[in-house]
C-alpha positions in Angstrom: -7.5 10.2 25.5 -6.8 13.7 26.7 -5.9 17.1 25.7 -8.8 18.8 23.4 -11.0 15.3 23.5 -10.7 15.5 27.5 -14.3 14.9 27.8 -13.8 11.6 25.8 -14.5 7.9 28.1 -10.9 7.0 28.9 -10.1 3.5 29.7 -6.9 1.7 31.6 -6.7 -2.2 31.2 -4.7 -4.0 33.6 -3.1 -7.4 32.5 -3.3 -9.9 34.8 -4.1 -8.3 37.9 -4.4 -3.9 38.8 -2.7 -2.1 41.4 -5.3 -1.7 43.4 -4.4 2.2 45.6 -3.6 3.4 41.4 -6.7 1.8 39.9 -9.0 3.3 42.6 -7.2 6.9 42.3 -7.9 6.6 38.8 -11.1 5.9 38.7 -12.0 8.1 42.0 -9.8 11.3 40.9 -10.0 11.1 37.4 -13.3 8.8 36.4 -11.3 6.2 34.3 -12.9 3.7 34.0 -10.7 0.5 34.8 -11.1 -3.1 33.8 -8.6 -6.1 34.6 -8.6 -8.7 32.0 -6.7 -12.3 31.1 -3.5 -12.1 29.6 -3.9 -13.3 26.2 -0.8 -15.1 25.7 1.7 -15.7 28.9 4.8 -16.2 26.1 3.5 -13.4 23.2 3.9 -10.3 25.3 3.0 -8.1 22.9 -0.2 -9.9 22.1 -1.3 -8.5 25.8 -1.3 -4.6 24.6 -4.7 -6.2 22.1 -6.6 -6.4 25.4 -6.7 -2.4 25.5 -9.0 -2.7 21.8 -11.5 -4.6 24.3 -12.1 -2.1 26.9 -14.3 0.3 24.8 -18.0 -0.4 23.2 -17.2 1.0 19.3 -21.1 1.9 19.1 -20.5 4.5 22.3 -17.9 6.7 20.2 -17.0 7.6 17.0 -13.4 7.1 17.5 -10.9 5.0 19.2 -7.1 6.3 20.1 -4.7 3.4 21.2 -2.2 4.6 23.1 0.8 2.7 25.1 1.5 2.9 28.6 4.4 4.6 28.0 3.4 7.2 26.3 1.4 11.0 27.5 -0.9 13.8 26.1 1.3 16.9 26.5 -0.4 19.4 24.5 -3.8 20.2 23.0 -5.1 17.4 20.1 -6.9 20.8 18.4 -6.0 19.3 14.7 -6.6 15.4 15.4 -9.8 16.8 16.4 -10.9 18.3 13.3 -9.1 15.4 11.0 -12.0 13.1 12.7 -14.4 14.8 11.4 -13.4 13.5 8.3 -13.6 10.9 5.6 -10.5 8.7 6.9 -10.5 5.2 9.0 -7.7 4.9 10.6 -4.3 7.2 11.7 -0.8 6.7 12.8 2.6 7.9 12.8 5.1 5.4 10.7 8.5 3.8 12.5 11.3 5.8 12.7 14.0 2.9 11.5 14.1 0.3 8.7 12.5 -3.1 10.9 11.2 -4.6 7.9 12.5 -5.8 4.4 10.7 -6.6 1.1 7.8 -5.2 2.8 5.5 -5.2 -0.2 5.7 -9.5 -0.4 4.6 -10.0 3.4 1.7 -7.1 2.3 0.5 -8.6 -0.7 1.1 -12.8 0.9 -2.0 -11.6 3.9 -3.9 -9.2 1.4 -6.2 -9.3 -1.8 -4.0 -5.8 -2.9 -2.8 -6.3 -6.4 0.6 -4.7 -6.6 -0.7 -1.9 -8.7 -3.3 -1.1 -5.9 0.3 -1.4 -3.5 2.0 1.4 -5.4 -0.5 3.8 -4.3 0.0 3.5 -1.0 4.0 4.1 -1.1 4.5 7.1 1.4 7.9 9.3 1.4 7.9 8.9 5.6 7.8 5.3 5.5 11.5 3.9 5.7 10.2 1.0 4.2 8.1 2.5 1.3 4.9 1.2 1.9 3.2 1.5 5.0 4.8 0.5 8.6 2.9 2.2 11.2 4.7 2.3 14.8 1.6 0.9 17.0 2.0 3.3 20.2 -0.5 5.5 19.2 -3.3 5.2 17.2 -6.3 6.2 16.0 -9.1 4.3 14.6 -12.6 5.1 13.5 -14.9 3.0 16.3 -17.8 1.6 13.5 -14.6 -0.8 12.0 -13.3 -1.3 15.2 -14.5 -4.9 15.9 -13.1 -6.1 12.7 -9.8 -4.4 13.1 -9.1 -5.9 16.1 -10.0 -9.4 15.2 -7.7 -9.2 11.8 -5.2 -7.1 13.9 -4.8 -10.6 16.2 -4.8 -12.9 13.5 -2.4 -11.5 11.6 -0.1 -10.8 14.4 -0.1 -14.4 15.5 0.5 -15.7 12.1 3.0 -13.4 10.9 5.1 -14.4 14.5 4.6 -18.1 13.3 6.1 -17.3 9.8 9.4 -15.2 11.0 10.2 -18.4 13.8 13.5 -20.2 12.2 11.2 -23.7 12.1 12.7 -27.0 10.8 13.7 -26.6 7.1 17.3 -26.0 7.0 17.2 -23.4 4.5 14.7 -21.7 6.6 16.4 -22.1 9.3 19.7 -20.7 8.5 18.1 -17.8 6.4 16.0 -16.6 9.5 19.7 -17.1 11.4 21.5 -15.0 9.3 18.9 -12.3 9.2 18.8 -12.0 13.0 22.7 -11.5 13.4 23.0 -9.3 10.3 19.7 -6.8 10.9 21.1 -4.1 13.2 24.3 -3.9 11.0 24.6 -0.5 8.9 24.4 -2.8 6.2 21.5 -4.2 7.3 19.4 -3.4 3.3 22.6 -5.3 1.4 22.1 -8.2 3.6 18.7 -9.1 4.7 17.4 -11.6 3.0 14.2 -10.6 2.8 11.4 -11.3 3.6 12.2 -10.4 6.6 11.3 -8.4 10.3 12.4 -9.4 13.7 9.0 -11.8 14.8 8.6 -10.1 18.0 8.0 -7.0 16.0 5.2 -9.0 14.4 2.1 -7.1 16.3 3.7 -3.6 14.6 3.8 -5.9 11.4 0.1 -6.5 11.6 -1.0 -3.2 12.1 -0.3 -2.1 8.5 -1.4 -5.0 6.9 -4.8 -4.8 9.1 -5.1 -1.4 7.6 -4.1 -2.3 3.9 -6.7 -5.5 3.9 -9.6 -3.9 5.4 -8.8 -0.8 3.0 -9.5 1.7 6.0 -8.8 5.5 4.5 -6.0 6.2 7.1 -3.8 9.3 7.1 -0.1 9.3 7.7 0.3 11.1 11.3 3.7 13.2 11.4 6.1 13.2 14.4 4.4 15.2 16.7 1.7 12.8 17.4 4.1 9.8 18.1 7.1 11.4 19.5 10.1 9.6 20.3 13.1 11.3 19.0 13.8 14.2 17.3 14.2 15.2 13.6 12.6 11.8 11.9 11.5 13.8 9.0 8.0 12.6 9.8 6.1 16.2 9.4 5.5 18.5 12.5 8.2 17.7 15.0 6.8 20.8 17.7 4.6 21.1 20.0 4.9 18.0 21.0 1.2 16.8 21.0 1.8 12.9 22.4 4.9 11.8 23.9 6.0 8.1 23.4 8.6 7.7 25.9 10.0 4.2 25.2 12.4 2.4 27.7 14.9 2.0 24.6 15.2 5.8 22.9 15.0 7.2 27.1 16.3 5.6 29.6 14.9 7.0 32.4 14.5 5.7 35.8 11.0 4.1 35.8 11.3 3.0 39.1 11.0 6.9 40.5 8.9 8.1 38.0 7.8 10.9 39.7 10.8 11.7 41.8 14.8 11.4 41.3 17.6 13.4 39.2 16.6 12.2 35.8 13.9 15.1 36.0 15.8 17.9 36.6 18.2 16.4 33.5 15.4 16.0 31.4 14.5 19.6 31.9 18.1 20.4 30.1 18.0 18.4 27.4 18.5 19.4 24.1 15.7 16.9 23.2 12.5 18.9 23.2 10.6 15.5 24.0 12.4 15.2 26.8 12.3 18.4 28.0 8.3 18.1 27.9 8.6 14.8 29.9 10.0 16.7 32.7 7.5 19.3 32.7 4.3 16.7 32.3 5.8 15.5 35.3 6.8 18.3 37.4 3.5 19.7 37.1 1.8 16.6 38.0 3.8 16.4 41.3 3.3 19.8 41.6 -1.1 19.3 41.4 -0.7 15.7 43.0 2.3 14.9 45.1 4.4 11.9 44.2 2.2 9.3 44.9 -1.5 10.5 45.4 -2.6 6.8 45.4 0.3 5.3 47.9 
C-alpha cells in the first residue's frame, strides 16, 4: 500500500512463476517484498487473487489493504488513515452494477444472520440492498485476518458449486435462463433468483465473509475504488485508488508504459482516466519505460 501508509511492508505475489528482471527491480528499487506461490486452482482463476491474503504475517501490522493488479495509488490515503484508527473491521467500495439477485437468501443460506439482523445492514450504495462489496480493493483489520481468509475461500468455492447448472432439470434450465437473460435491461423482471453469474462467486463471498464473521466494516465511496465515473458511491474526486479493469478501459496492456492510448487518456473526459495517464507519464518520466528490461 502506498500514498500516506508509504512506509507500510508492501507485498507482490506471483502465481505460478515471477518475472524474474520485474521481481528483482521491485524488490531492489522499491524493497517489496516478493514471494511466488502455487496456483490454487488451475480452472477457478479467481481463486488465485486468495494467494495475495498469504503474503503478509497479520501479527506484523494492524491492517491489511488488498488491492488488484490492476489497480494504482494515485493520491494521498490521508482519511483511510485516520478511519483505521478506528473501531471498524473491515472496508470496501460496493459494485457499481446489479450482479446479484435475491441477495438477502444466498446471505442468510451461508450465515447465522436472522433477517431482522439483515435489515440493518441494507446500504443506499448497494444496487443490491444489502451488502456487495467489489473485491479490488480492500481493507481489513490484520488480527481477523486468518479467519477471513479461510471463510473468504470456503465460501467462494461453495457458492461457485451452487450457481453451476448441475443435473436436475429444473436446476438446470433455471441456471440457463438466468445466464441468457442477466445482462438484459430487464435483467430484475427476469432473474429468477437466486441468482449471480458463478464466476463472480469470489466477489459473492466477500460480503458474506464480512456479514458471518460480523466484522464492523464501513462502506468506502468511489474514490477509493474507482472505475467509472458518477456511481453515486460518495466522493468521486481526488481520485485516491484507481481500479483500471480491462472491461470499463480498454487500454493497451501490452505497452503499458508507452503507446497512443496515453496521450488519449490525458483528454478524456473521464477524470480516472485522465489520472491513469499521469501515474504513468510520471513514472516514465522518474524510471524510463522499462527500468527492469
Amino acid at each position: 500500500m502506498g500514498g500516506t501508509l508509504a512506509d507500510a511492508g508492501i507485498s507482490v505475489v506471483f502465481n505460478d512463476r515471477s518475472d524474474a528482471p520485474s521481481a528483482h527491480w521491485l524488490g531492489s528499487r522499491l524493497g517489496v517484498d516478493v514471494t511466488v506461490r502455487p496456483r490454487r486452482s488451475p480452472t477457478l482463476h479467481f481463486l488465485n487473487k486468495l494467494n495475495a491474503l498469504e503474503a503478509s504475517d497479520p501479527a506484523a501490522s494492524d491492517w491489511t489493504v488488498y488491492l488488484d493488479c490492476d489497480t494504482a495509488i494515485a493520491n494521498p490515503l490521508d482519511a483511510l488513515s485516520e478511519w483505521m484508527h478506528g473501531p471498524d473491521e473491515f472496508g470496501a467500495a460496493p459494485v457499481n452494477a446489479k450482479a446479484a439477485w435475491k441477495l438477502d437468501r444466498i446471505i442468510l443460506r451461508h450465515t447465522d444472520l436472522t433477517p431482522e439482523e439483515l435489515e440493518r445492514h441494507v446500504h443506499p450504495w448497494f444496487n443490491t440492498r444489502y451488502p456487495y462489496f467489489n473485491g479490488g480493493v480492500f481493507a481489513v483489520r490484520s488480527s481477523r485476518l486468518p479467519e477471513f481468509r479461510r471463510t473468504y475461500e470456503r465460501l467462494t468455492l461453495t457458492l461457485f458449486e451452487e450457481m453451476k447448472s448441475g443435473w436436475n432439470p429444473l436446476r438446470w434450465a433455471r441456471t440457463k435462463w438466468n445466464r441468457r437473460v442477466c445482462k438484459s435491461p430487464l435483467a430484475d423482471s427476469l432473474v429468477i433468483g437466486p441468482f449471480f453469474t458463478r464466476f463472480y462467486a469470489e466477489q459473492v463471498a466477500l460480503a458474506i465473509s464480512v456479514l458471518g464473521l460480523r466484522l464492523r466494516y464501513r462502506v468506502l465511496p468511489n474514490a477509493y475504488n474507482w472505475k467509472l465515473p458518477d456511481t453515486g458511491h460518495g466522493e468521486e474526486s481526488p481520485v485516491r485508488t484507481l481500479h483500471y479493469l480491462q472491461s470499463r478501459h480498454p487500454l493497451d496492456r501490452a505497452n503499458l508504459f508507452e503507446g497512443d492510448w496515453i496521450d488519449a487518456y490525458a483528454q478524456d473526459p473521464w477524470e480516472g482516466r485522465r489520472e491513469l495517464s499521469r501515474l504513468v507519464k510520471g513514472f516514465v518520466a522518474e524510471n524510463g519505460v522499462r527500468p527492469w528490461a
